[in-house]
C-alpha positions in Angstrom: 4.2 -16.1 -169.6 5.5 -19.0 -172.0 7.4 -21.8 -170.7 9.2 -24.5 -172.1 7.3 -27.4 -172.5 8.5 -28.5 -175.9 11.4 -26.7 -177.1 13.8 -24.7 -174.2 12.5 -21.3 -174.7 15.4 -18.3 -174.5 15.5 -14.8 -173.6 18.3 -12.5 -172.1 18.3 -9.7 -169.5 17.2 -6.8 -171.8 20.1 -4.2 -173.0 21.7 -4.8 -176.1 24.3 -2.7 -177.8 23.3 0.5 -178.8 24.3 1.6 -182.8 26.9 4.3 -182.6 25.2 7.5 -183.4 22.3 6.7 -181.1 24.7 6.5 -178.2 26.3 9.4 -179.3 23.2 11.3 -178.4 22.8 9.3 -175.8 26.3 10.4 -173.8 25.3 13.9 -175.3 22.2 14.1 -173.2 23.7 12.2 -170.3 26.1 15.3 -170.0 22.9 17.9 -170.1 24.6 18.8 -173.8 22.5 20.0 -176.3 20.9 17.4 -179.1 19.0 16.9 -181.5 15.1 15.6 -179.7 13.6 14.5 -183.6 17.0 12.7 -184.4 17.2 11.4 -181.1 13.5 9.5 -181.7 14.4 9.0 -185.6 17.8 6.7 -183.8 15.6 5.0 -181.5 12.9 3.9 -183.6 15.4 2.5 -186.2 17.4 0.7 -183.4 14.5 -0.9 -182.1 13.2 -2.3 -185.2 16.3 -3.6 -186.3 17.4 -4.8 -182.6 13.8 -6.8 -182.3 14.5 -8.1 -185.6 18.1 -9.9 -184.7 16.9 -11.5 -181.9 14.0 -12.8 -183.8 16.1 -13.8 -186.4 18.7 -15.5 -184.6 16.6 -17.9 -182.3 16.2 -15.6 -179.3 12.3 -16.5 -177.8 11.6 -13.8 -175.5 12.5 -10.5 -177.2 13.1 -7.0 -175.5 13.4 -3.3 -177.0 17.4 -3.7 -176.2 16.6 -1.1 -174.2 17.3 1.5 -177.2 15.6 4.5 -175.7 17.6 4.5 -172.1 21.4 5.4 -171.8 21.4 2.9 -169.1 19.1 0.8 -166.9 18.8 2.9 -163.5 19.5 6.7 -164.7 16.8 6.7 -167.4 14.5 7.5 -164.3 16.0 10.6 -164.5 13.8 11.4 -167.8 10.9 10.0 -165.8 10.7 10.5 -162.1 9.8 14.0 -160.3 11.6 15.4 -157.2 14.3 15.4 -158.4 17.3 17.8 -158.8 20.9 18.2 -158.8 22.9 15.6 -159.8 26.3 13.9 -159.3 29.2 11.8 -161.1 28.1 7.8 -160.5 32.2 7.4 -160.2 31.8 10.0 -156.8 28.9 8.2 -155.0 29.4 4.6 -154.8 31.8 1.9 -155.1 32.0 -1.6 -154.7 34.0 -2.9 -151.7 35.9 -4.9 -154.2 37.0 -2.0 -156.0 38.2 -0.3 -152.7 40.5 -3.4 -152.5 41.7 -3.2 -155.7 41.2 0.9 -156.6 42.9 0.5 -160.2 39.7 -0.9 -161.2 37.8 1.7 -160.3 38.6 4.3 -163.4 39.0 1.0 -165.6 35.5 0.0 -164.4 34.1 4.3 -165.1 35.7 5.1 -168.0 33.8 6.9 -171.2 30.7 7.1 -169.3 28.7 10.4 -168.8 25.6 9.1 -166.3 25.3 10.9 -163.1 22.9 10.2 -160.5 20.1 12.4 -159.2 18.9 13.5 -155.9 15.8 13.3 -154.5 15.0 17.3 -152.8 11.2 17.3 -153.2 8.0 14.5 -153.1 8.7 11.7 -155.7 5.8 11.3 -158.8 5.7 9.3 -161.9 6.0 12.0 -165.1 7.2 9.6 -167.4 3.5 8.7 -169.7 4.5 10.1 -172.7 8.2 8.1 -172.5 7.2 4.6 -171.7 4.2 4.9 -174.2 6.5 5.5 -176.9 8.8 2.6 -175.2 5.8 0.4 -175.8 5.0 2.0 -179.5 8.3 1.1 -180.2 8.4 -2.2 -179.3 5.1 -3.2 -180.9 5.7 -1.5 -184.3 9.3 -3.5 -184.2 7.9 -7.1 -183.6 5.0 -6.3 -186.1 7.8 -5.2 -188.7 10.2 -8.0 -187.9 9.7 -11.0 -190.6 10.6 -13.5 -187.5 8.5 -13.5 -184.7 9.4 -14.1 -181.1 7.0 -16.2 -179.0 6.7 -13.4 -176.1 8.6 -9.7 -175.6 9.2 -7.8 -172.4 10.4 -4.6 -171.2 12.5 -4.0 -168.5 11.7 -1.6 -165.5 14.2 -0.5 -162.5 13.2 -2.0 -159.2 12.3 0.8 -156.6 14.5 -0.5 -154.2 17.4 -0.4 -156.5 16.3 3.2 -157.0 16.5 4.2 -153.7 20.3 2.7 -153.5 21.6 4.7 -156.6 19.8 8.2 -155.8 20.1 10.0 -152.6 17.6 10.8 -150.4 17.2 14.5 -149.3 13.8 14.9 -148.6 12.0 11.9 -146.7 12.7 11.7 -143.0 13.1 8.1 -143.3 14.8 5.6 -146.2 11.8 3.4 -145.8 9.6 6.4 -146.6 11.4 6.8 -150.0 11.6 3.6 -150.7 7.6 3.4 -150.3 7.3 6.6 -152.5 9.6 5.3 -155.4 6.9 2.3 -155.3 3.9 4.4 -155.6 5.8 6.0 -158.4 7.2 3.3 -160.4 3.8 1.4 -160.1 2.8 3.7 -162.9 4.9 2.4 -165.6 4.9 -1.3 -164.3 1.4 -1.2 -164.9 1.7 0.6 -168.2 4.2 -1.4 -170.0 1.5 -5.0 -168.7 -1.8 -3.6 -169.5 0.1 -3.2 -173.2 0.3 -6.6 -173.6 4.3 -6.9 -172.7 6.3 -9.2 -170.1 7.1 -6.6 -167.1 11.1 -7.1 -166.3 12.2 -5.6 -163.1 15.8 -5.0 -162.5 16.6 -5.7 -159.1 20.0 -6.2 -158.4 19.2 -4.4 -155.0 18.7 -7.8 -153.7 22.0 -9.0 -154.5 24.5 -6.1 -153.8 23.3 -6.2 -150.2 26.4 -5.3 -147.6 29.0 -5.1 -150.4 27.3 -2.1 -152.4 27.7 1.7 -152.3 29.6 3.0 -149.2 26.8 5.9 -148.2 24.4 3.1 -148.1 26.4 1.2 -145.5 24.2 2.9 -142.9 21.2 1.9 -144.0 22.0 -2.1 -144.7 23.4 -2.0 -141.1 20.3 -0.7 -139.4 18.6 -2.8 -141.2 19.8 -6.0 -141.7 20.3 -7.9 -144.6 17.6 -9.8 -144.4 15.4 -6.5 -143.3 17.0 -4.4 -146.2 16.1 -7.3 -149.0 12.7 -7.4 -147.2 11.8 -3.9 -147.9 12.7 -4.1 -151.9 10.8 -7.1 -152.0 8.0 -5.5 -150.1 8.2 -2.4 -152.5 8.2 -4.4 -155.7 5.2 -6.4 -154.4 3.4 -3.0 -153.6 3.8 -1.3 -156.9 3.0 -5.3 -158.6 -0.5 -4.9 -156.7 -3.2 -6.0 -158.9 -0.5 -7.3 -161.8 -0.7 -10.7 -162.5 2.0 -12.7 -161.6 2.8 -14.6 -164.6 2.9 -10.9 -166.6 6.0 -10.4 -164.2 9.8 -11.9 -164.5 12.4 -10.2 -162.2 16.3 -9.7 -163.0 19.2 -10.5 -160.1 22.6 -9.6 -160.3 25.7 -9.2 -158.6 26.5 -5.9 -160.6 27.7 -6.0 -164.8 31.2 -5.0 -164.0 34.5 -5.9 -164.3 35.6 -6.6 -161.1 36.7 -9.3 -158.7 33.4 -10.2 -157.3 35.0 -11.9 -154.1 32.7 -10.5 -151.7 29.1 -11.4 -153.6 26.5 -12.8 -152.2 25.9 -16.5 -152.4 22.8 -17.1 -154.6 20.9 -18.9 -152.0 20.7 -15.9 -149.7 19.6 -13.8 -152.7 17.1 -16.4 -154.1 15.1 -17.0 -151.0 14.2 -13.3 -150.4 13.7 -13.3 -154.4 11.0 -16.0 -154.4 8.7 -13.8 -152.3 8.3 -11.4 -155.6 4.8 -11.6 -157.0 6.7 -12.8 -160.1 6.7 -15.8 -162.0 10.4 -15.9 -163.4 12.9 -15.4 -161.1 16.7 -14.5 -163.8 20.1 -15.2 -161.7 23.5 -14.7 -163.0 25.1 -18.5 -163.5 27.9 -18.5 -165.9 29.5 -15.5 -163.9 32.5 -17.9 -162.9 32.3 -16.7 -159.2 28.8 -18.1 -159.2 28.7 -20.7 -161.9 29.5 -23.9 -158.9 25.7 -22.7 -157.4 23.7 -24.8 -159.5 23.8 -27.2 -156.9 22.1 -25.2 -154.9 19.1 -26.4 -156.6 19.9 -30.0 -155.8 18.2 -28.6 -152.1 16.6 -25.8 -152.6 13.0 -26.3 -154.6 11.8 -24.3 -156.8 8.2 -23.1 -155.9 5.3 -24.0 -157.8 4.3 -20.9 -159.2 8.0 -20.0 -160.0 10.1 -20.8 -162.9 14.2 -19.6 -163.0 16.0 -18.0 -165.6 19.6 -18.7 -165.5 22.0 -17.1 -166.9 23.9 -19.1 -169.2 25.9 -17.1 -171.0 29.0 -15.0 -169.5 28.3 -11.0 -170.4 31.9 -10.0 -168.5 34.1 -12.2 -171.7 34.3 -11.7 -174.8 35.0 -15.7 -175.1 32.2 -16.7 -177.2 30.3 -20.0 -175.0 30.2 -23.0 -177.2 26.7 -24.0 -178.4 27.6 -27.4 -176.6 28.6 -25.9 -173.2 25.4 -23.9 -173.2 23.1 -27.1 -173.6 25.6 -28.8 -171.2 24.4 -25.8 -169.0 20.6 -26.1 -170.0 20.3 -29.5 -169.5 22.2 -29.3 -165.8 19.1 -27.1 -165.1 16.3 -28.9 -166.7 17.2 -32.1 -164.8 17.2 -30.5 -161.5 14.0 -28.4 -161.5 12.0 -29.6 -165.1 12.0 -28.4 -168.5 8.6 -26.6 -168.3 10.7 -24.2 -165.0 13.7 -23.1 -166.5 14.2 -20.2 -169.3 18.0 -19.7 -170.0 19.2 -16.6 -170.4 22.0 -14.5 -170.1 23.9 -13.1 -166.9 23.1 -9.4 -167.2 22.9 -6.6 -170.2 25.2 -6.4 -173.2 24.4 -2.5 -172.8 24.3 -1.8 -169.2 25.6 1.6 -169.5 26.3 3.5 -172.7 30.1 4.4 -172.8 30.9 1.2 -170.9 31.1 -1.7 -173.4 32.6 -4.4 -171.3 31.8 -7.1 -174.2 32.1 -6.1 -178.0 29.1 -5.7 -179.7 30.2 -8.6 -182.3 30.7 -10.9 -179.2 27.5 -10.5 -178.0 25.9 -10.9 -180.5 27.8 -14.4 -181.3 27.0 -15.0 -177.8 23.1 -14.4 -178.6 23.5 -17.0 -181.4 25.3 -19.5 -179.0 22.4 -19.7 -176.7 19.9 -20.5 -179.3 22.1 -22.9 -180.8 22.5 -24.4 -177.2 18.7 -24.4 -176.7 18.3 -26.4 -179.9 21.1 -28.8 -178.3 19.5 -29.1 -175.5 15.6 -30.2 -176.7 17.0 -32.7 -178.9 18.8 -34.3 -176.0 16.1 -33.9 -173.6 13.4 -35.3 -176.0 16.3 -38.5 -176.4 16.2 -39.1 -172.7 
């Protein structure tokens, strides 16, 4: 993994807007509708090249696939995991307690999307070869095509724990059984997606949700323990990382890409410490979310380990308000003079494509936004070299 020794390297979380008729046939085979499987790969191929070659084009260091190939970053699974069967609304299963406080968010927060959530009824097992080989295909004939390289490129992978959170269990006697079992599983395209030459990024917002996520889960934080329940993602990311270098490894944290309050969120610091003990060398944290921006202080006590570098996010993925290139080295810089230059990647708070069907920024804002952080990044190496 690159880091910023000269010039502040950039990256962002992973999804970017989808074109319109690939997430038409995305929504299409979301609802189990009929579609069209050669168009489908014809939509996806074209989208990636033409994703890769934005990012490249607009300053963005540390390129991903934009994610062009999943309707969203926990259900794709579905396509790739089996055990499973059956499968219901995301809008019936969970909430945030936020939303329960405020329920007119909830169908402002669901609305236009199609993704439902499977259930485990059988043993768990990796079926996905053919899919994340043509993920990493993809990705490889788009960087070779684009006429602006990126220094690195990654693709992003769901956390087993988060997994476990999102799909129920029917089948193991225990939650930590199928928590282990999802690791086993998912160790198969973590490995794939390295030994291709690519960044791994795993999505583990798991850590983060904690007490405040999904209301059948409830049962299983309390037994736990917060503390105990971040300890057994982190122990079931480590598990399927076995043998995976480190620095081949960045993780994602969020507190959740929606439009809610986010008045009951974690504090960063609990999140971060359990994060650190990922065999991962980039640790990416949500820090222009407003309800979370004031924790950069937290790094005025809390240091960052040796072999770790952060990735905050500098850029707001909840507002279409487009962050001045100014405020975004402002931001940069804030970082760089608490930790070092050579530990912090900026990046963006979560996806600008979490979910097809729920486009909570415009894909012309994010874009701009895109363009603002390397614009900030520049900002920010010329001051830095001037200091």
């Amino acid at each position: 993994m690159k880091t910023s020794s000269d010039a502040i390297l950039t990256t962002h979380t992973g999804s970017l807007p989808r074109p319109d008729r690939l997430a038409e046939i995305h929504k299409r085979r979301q609802a189990d509708e009929k579609f069209d499987e050669q168009a489908f790969r014809h939509e996806i191929e074209a989208a990636t090249v033409a994703v890769v070659s934005r990012q490249a084009e607009i300053g963005v260091s540390v390129v991903s696939d934009g994610e062009m190939s999943k309707g969203d970053y926990i259900d794709y699974v579905s396509w790739r995991l089996g055990g499973f069967g059956g499968r219901t609304p995301a809008d019936s299963a969970f909430y945030f307690s936020d939303m329960l406080d405020t329920p007119e968010l909830i169908d402002f927060t669901y609305r236009d999307t199609n993704f439902k959530l499977p259930v485990c009824v059988e043993e768990v097992s990796y079926t996905g070869h053919d899919l994340v080989q043509a993920d990493i295909t993809g990705l490889r004939a788009a960087i070779e095509k684009s006429p602006h390289q990126p220094a690195e490129a990654f693709l992003p992978a769901v956390a087993p724990g988060l997994i476990a959170m999102c799909f129920t269990n029917r089948h193991y006697s225990t939650y930590e059984d199928y928590v282990w079992a999802l690791a086993e599983a998912m160790a198969v395209e973590y490995r794939a997606i390295v030994d291709a030459g690519f960044l791994l990024q795993i999505d583990a917002p798991d850590l983060a949700f904690g007490a405040d996520f999904f209301t059948w889960m409830r049962p299983e934080i309390d037994r736990l323990g917060l503390r105990g329940f971040q300890e057994l993602s982190v122990a079931a990311m480590n598990r399927a990382l076995e043998g995976i270098p480190a620095e081949k490894v960045r993780v994602h944290l969020c507190w959740a890409n929606y439009m809610g309050l986010h008045v009951k969120d974690l504090p960063l610091r609990d999140v971060l410490e359990p994060a650190f003990g990922i065999n991962a060398m980039a640790i990416g944290f949500e820090a222009a979310n407003p309800a979370h921006m004031h924790e950069w202080q937290l790094f005025e006590e809390v240091a960052v380990p040796n072999d770790k570098v952060i990735m905050p996010g500098v850029i707001d993925t909840k507002t279409h308000v487009v962050e001045h290139p100014e405020l975004v080295a402002e931001r940069i810089v804030r970082y760089v003079r608490l930790v070092g230059k050579e530990k912090v990647i900026p990046g963006t708070d979560c996806g600008f494509g979490t979910f097809v069907g729920l486009g909570t920024v415009h894909p012309q804002a994010a874009w701009r936004k895109l363009e603002s952080l390397a614009r900030g990044a520049e900002i920010a190496t010329r001051r830095l070299a001037r200091a």
